[in-house]
C-alpha positions in Angstrom: 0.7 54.7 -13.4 1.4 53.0 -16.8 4.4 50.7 -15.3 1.4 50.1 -12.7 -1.3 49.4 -14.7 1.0 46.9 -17.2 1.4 45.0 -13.8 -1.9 44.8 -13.0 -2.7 43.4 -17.0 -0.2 41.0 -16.7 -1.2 40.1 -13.4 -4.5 39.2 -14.8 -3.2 37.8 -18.0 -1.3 35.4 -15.7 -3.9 34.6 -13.4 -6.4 34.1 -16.6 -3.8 31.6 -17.8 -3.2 29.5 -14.3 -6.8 29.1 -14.5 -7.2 27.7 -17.7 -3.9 25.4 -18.0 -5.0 21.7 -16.5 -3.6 20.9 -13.4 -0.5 18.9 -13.2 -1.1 15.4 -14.1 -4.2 16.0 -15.8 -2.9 15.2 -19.4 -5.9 12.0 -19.3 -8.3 14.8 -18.4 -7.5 16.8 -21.2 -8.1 14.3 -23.6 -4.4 13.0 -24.0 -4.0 9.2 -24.0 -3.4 7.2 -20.6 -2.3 3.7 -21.3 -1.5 0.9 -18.8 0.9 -1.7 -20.7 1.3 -4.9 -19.2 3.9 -7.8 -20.4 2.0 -10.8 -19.7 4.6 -13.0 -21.3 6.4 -13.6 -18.3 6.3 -12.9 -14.0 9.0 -10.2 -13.1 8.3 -12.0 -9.5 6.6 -13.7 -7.5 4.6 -13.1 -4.2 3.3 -16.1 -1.4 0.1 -17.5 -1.6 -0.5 -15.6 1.6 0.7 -12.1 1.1 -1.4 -10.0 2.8 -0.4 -10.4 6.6 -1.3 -8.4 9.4 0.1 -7.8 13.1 -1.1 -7.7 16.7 0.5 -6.0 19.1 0.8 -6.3 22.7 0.3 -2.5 23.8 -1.7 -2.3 27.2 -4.7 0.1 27.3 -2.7 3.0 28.6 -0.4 3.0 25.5 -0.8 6.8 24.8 0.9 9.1 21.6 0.1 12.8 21.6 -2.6 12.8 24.1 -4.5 10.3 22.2 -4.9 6.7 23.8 -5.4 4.5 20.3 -5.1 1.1 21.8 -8.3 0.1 24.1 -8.4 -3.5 24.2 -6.4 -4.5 21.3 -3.6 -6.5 23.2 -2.8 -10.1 22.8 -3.1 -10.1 26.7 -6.9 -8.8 26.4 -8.4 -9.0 23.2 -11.8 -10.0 23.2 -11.6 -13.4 21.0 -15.1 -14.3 21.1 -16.5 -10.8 18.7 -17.9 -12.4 15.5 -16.7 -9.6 13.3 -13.2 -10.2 14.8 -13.0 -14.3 13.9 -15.3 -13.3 10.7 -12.5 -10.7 9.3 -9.7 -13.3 9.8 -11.6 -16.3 8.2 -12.7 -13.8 5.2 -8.8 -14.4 3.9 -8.5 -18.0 4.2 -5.8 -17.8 5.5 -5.2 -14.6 6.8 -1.0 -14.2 8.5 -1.1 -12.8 11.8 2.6 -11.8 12.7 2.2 -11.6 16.5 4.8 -9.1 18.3 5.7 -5.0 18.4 7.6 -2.9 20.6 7.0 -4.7 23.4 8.0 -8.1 22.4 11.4 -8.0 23.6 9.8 -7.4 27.0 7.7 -10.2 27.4 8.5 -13.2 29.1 6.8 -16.5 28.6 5.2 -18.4 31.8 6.1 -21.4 31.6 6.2 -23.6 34.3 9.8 -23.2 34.4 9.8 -19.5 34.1 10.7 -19.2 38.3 8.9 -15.7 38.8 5.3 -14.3 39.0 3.9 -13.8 35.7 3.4 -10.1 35.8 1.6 -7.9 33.4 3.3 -4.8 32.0 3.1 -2.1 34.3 3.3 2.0 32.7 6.7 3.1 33.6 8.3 6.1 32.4 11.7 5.7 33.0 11.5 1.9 30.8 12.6 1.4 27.4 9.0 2.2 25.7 7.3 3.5 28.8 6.4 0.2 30.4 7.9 -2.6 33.1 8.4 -5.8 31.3 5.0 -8.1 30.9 4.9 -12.1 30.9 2.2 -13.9 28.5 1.0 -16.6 30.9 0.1 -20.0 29.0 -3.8 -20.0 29.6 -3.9 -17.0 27.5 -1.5 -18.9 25.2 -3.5 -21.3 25.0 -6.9 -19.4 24.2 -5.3 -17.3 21.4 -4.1 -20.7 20.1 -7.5 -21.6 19.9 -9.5 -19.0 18.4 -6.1 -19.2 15.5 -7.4 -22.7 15.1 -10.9 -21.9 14.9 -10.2 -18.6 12.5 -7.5 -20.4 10.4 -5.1 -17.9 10.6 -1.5 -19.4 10.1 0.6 -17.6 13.2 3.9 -16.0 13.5 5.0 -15.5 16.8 8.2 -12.6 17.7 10.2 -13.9 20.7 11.9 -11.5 22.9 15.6 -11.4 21.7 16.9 -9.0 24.8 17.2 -12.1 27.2 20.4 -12.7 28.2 22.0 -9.2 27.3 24.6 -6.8 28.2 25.5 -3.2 27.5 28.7 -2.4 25.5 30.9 0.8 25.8 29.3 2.1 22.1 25.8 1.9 22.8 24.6 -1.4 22.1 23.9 -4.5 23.7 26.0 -8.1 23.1 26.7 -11.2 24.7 24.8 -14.1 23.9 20.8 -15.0 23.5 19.4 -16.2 26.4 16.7 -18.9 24.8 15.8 -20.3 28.2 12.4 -19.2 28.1 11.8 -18.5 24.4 12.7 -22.2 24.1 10.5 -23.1 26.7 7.3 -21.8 24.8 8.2 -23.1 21.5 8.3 -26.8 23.7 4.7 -26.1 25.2 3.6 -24.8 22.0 4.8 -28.0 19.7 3.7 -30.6 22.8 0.3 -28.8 22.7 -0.1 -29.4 18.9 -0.7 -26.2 18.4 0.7 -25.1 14.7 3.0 -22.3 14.2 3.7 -20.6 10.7 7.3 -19.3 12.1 9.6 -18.1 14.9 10.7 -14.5 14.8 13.4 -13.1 16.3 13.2 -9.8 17.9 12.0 -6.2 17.1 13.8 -3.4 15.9 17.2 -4.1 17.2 18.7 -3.9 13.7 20.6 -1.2 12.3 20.9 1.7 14.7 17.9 0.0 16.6 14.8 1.7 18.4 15.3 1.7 22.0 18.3 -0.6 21.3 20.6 -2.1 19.0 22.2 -5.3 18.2 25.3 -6.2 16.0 25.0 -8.2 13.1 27.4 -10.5 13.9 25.9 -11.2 17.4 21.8 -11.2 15.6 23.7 -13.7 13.5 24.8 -15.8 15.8 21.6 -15.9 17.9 19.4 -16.5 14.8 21.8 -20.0 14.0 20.7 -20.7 17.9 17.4 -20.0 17.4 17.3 -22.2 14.1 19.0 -25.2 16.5 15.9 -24.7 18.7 13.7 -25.3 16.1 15.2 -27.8 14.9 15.7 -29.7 18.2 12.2 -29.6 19.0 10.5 -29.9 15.5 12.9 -32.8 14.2 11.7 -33.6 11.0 7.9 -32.5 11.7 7.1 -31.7 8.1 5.2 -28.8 9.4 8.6 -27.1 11.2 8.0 -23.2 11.4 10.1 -21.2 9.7 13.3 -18.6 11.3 12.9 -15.0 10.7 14.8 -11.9 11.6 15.4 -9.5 12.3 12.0 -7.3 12.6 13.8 -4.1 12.0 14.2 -0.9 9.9 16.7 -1.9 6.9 20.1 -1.1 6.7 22.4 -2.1 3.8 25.3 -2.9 5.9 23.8 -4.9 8.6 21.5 -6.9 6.5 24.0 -8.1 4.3 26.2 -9.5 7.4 23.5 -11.0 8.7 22.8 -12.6 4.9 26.2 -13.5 4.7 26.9 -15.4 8.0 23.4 -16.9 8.2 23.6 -18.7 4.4 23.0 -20.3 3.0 19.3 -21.5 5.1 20.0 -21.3 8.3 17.5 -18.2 8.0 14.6 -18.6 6.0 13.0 -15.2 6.1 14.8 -11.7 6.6 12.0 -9.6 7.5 11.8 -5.0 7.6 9.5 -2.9 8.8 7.9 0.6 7.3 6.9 3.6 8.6 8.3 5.8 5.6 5.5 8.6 6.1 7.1 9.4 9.8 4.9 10.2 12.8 1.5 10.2 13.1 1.5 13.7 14.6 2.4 14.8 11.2 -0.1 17.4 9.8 1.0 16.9 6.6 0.5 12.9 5.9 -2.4 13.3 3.1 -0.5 15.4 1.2 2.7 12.5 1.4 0.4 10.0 0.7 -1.1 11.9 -2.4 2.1 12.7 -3.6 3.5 10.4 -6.2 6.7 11.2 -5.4 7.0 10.6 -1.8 5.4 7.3 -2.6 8.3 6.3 -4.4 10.4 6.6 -2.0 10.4 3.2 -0.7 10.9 2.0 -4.4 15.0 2.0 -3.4 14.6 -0.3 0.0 12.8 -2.8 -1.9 15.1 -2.8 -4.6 18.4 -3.0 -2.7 16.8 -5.6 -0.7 16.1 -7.5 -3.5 19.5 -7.0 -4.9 21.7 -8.0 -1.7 19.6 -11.0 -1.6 20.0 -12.4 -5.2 23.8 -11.6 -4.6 24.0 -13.7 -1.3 24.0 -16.4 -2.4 21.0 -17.3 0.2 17.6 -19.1 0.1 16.4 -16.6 2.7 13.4 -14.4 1.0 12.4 -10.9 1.7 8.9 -10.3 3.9 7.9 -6.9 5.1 7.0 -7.6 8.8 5.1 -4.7 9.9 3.9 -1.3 8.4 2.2 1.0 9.7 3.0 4.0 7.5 3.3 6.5 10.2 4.5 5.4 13.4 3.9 5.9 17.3 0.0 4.5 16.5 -1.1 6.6 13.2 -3.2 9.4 12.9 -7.1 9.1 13.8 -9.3 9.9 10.7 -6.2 9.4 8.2 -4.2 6.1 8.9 -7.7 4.4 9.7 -9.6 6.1 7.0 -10.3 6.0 2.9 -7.0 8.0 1.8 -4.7 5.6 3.7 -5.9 3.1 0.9 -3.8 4.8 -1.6 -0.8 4.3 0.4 -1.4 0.6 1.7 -2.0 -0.7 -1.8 0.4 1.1 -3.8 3.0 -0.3 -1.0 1.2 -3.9 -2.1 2.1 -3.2 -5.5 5.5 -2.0 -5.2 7.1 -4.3 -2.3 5.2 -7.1 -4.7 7.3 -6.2 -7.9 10.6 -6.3 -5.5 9.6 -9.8 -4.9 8.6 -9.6 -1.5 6.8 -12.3 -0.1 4.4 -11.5 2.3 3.4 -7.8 3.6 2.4 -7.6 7.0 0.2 -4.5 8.1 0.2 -2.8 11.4 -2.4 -3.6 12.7 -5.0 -6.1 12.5 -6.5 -4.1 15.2 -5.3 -1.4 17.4 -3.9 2.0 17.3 -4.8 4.3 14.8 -4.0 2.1 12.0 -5.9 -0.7 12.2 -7.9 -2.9 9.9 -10.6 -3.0 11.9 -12.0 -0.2 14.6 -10.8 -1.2 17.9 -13.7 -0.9 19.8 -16.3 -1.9 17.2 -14.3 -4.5 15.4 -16.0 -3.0 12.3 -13.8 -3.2 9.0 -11.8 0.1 8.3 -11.7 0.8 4.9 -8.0 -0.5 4.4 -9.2 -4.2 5.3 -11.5 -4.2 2.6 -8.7 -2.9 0.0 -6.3 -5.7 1.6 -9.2 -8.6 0.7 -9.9 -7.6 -2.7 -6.1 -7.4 -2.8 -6.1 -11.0 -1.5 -9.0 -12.4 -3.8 -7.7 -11.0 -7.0 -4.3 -10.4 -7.4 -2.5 -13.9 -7.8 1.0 -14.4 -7.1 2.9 -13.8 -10.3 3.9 -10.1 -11.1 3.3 -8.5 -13.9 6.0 -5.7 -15.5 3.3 -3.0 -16.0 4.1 0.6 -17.4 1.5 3.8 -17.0 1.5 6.9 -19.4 -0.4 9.9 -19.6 -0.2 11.1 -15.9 2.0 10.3 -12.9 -1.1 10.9 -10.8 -1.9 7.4 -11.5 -0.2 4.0 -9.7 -0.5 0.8 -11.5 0.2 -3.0 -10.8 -0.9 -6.1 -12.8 -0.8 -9.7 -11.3 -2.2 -12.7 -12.8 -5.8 -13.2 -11.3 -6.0 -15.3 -8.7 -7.7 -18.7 -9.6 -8.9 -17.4 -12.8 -7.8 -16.7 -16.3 -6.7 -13.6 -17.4 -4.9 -10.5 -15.2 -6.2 -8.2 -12.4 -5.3 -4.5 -13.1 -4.9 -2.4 -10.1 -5.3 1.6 -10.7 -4.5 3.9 -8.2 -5.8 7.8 -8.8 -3.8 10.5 -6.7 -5.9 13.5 -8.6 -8.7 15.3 -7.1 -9.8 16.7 -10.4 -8.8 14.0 -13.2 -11.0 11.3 -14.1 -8.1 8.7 -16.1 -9.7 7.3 -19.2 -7.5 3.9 -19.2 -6.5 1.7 -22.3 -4.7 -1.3 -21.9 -2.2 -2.8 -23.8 -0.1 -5.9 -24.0 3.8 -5.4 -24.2 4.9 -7.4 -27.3 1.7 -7.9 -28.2 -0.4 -10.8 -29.7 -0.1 -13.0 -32.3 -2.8 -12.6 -34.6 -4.7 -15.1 -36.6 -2.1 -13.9 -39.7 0.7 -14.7 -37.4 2.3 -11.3 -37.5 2.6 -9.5 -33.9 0.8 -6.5 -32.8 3.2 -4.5 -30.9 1.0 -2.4 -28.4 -2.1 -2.1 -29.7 -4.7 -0.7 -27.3 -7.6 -2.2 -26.3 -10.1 -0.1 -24.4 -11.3 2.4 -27.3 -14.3 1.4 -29.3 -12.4 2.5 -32.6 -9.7 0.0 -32.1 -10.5 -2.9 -34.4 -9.1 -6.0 -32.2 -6.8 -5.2 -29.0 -3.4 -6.6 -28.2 -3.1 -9.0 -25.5 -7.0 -9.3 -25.6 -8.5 -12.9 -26.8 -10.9 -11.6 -29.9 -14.4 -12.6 -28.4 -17.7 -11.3 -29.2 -19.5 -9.7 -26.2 -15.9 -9.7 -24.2 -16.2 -8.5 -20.7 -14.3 -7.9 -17.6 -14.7 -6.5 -13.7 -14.6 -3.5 -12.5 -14.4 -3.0 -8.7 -14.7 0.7 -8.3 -13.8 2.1 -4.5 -14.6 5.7 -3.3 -14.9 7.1 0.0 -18.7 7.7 1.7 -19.5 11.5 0.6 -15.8 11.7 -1.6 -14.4 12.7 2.0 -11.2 10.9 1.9 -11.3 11.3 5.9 -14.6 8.5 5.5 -14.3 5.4 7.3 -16.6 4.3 5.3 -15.9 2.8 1.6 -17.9 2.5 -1.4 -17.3 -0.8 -3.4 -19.3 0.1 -6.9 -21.4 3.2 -5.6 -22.7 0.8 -2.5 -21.3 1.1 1.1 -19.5 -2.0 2.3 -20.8 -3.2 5.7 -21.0 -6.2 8.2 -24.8 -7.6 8.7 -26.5 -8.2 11.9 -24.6 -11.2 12.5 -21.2 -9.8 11.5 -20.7 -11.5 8.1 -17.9 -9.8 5.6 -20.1 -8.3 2.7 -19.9 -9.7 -0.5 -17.8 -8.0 -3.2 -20.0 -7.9 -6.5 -17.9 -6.4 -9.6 -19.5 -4.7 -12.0 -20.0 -5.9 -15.9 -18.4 -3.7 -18.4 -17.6 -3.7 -22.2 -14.4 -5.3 -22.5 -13.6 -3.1 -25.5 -14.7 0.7 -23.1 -11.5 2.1 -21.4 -11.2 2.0 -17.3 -12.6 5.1 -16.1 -10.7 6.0 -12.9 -12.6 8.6 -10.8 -10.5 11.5 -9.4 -9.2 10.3 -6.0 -10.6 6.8 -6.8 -8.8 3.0 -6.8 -10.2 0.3 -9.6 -9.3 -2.8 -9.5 -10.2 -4.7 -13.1 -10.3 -8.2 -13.6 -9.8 -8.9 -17.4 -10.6 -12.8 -17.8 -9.2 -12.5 -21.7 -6.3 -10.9 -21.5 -3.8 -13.4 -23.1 -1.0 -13.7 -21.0 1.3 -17.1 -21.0 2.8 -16.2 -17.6 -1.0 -16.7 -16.4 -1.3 -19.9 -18.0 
C-alpha cells in the first residue's frame, strides 16, 4: 500500500508539474525576451522582381486522387477566361508569373498546322503513364489563353513536352534524341503571332530517378543546347527572347550538376525544382508537418546545395522553384487550400528567398486542392492573399535575420518593396504563445556621438533610442496581422487586421489596410498567427 500510494503522489506531483511548466517554445510567453535581429547593412541575396509565380495545369475534369475529383474546370484546355475574379486575381500582382505545364505536359502535342494528326483531347486511360491518352492543345485555344495573358498582364512560361522523339533503354529510362518538330512548331506560331513569352521550359519531372520516367543528364543536356538553338533561330536578336529552363524536376545533386556543367556557361538560363516535401495529400498528418518547425527545415539543405553547386559551376544559370504544391497528387481539401497552409507557403517564400532563388512558382493558380483560388468559385483561398502581401511588401534584397526566444516562430526580412525601410515577416507555429517581438539591427547604428550600438532593441518602451531605428518623434510602422475566420486553421477564410478579406460584387481584390502602431511597442504575434511589419525607419544601407 505505501509503495502504492508513493506512486500515486508522485504521479500527481508529476502531473501538477506538466501542468504548470510552459509549453515548449513558449519562453516569449513566459516573459523571456524574443528578439528578431536583422543586418540591414548588406543583401545576403537577392530575389526577381517577380517572385511569386504560380502554375496551371492541364488535368482534365476526371483527374481523381483518393476518391476526391479536385480539378473541375481548372485545365488550360477549359478554363473559363472570361470570370472577373479570375483576370482580377492575376492583374492584382502586376505582373503575376504563370508557369504553364504539370504532369501532363510531356503528353501534349501542339496543333499546328503541320502537326499531321487529329488534335485529340486527353482521353482517361488506366494503363497510360498518369492515367490518361496523350492530349493536343489546338491553336484557337492557344490563341485565347494568349489573349486573356495580354489582357491580365501575366508574363508566361510555357513547359514543352520533352518525351517526343524517345526510346526505352535496357535500365529503365528513356534516350535518344528530342524530337522538337512540334515544340518548334508552336514557338514559330507563337513568335509570328506576337504573342510574348517569358520562357521555354523543358519538360516535367524527368530528372533524377524521374516520375513516370527518367531522363539522363547528359541526354537533358543535350536536348536543352537544342532547345536553346530553337530559340535562338526563331527569336534572333528580338530583345524580348524568352528565356531556357530545365529541367522541371525533383533535385538531385548528381544530375543537376551534369546538367550545370555541360550546359555552361548560358546555354541555360534557368535550372528550375519542384517541392512537394510534405508527401501525399492523403496524409493525415500534414498540420502537424506543417506546424512543426523542424519538418519545415527540412528543405533548408535543397536550397542550400543548390545554391552551392551553382556558385561552383561556373554558370550564369539561376535557381527558380518551378512548382510546389507541398503535398502532392492534388493536396488535401480543407488543409492545402486553407489558413494553416499559409505557414508553410510563406516560410518556403522566406527560406528558398535567402538561398537566392529567383522566382517561386506555386501549384496552383487554380485547381486541385491547392489552389490560390477555389476552383469553382474563383474566390481567393487564403494562400493568394499571403502570396500578394508577399508580393507588395517584401522587395528583392534579403536580409540575414536571426530569431531568439522560441523556435516556434519563423522569421524573414527583405527591404520593402518601393519604400524605405524593411518588411518583417513573423511566422507563429504556437497555439498557445502570443511572441512579444523586439527588433534589433545587427551591428547596430551609428549614433549622433559616433560610437556604435551593437544590438540594441527597439520595441520596448524603456529602451531610450533603438538600434537600426532612425530616432524620430511619433515613429510608426505597419502591422498586417492575419488569422484564420473563427481561429479554425481549417478556415478558408482569412482575417487581414481582425476584418475578413473578400472580393465585392464585381470581383475586385480587397484592399489591404495596415494598421498604425507605436514604432517604439514590440510586435505582438498571436498564437498560430503571421505579421507582416513594414518599418519605414529602420536604417538599413542595403535598402538604400
Amino acid at each position: 500500500m505505501a509503495v502504492s500510494g508513493l506512486r500515486l503522489l508522485l504521479g500527481a506531483l508529476w502531473f501538477l508539474a506538466a501542468a504548470l511548466l510552459p509549453p515548449l517554445g513558449a519562453a516569449a510567453a513566459a516573459g523571456q525576451p524574443a528578439v528578431a535581429t536583422v543586418d540591414g547593412r548588406r543583401a545576403v541575396a537577392t530575389t526577381g522582381e517577380d517572385f511569386v509565380c504560380a502554375t496551371l495545369d492541364w488535368w482534365p475534369p476526371d483527374k481523381c486522387d483518393y476518391g476526391t475529383c479536385a480539378w473541375g474546370r481548372a485545365s488550360l484546355l477549359n478554363l473559363d477566361l472570361s470570370n472577373k475574379v479570375f483576370l482580377n486575381a492575376i492583374r492584382a500582382f502586376s505582373p503575376l508569373k504563370l508557369r504553364l505545364g504539370g504532369s501532363l505536359q510531356d503528353k501534349v502535342l501542339y496543333g499546328t498546322p503541320d502537326l499531321g494528326r487529329p488534335c485529340a483531347q486527353f482521353v482517361k486511360n488506366a494503363s497510360e503513364m498518369f492515367g490518361f491518352t496523350p492530349g493536343c492543345l489546338p491553336m484557337g485555344r492557344w490563341d485565347e489563353l494568349n489573349a486573356f495573358f495580354s489582357k491580365s498582364g501575366a508574363k508566361i512560361v510555357f513547359g514543352l513536352n520533352a518525351l517526343n522523339g524517345r526510346v526505352k533503354l535496357p535500365d529503365g529510362s528513356v534516350g535518344g534524341p528530342w524530337d522538337y518538330t512540334n515544340a518548334a512548331s508552336l514557338i514559330r506560331y507563337t513568335a509570328d503571332k506576337g504573342y510574348t513569352i517569358h520562357g521555354w521550359e523543358l519538360g516535367n519531372e524527368l530528372s533524377g530517378t524521374g516520375v513516370g520516367v527518367r531522363i539522363g543528364a547528359d541526354q537533358y543536356a543535350a536536348d536543352v543546347i537544342t532547345l536553346k538553338s530553337v530559340v535562338d533561330k526563331i527569336y534572333r536578336e528580338d530583345a524580348s527572347k524568352p528565356l531556357v529552363l530545365a529541367p522541371g524536376g525533383f533535385f538531385d545533386t548528381a544530375w543537376f550538376s551534369e546538367l550545370l556543367a555541360k550546359t555552361k556557361p548560358n546555354l541555360l538560363n534557368v535550372i528550375t525544382h519542384h517541392i512537394y516535401s510534405l508527401g501525399p495529400g492523403r496524409d493525415t498528418h500534414l498540420i502537424e508537418k506543417i506546424l512543426n518547425p523542424s519538418v519545415l527545415d527540412g528543405m533548408e539543405s535543397t536550397f542550400s546545395n543548390l545554391q552551392g553547386i551553382l556558385n561552383s559551376a561556373g554558370t550564369s544559370t539561376v535557381a527558380w522553384v518551378g512548382e510546389a504544391g507541398g503535398a502532392y497528387n492534388s493536396g488535401h481539401h480543407l488543409v492545402t487550400d486553407s489558413f494553416v497552409f499559409s505557414f508553410w507557403y510563406l516560410d518556403q517564400l522566406g527560406m528558398s528567398a535567402k538561398y537566392d532563388t529567383k522566382s517561386y512558382c506555386r501549384q496552383s493558380l487554380i485547381g486541385g486542392n491547392y489552389g490560390l483560388l477555389n476552383t469553382t468559385t474563383f474566390q481567393p483561398n487564403p494562400d493568394y492573399y499571403s502570396a500578394l502581401l508577399w508580393h507588395r511588401l517584401m522587395g528583392t534584397k534579403v536580409l540575414a535575420t536571426k530569431f531568439s526566444g522560441t523556435n516556434m516562430i519563423r522569421a524573414y526580412a527583405h527591404c520593402t518593396r518601393d519604400s524605405p525601410g524593411i518588411t518583417l515577416l513573423l511566422i507563429n507555429l504556437s497555439g498557445n504563445t502570443t511572441a512579444q517581438v523586439s527588433v534589433t539591427s545587427e551591428g547596430g547604428a551609428a549614433n549622433k556621438h559616433g560610437a556604435k550600438r551593437h544590438g540594441r532593441k527597439f520595441g520596448h518602451v524603456h529602451v531610450p533610442g533603438f538600434a537600426g531605428f532612425a530616432e524620430a518623434a511619433g515613429a510608426m510602422r505597419d502591422e498586417y496581422h492575419l488569422t484564420p475566420k473563427d481561429g479554425n486553421l481549417h478556415s478558408q477564410v482569412m482575417l487581414l487586421n481582425g476584418k475578413a478579406l473578400a472580393t465585392d460584387a464585381d470581383g475586385n481584390i480587397p484592399r489591404f489596410e495596415g494598421a498604425k502602431v507605436d514604432a517604439t511597442q514590440p510586435i505582438a504575434v498571436a498564437p498560430h498567427s503571421i505579421v507582416f511589419s513594414r518599418i519605414p525607419h529602420f536604417s538599413a544601407p542595403a535598402c538604400s
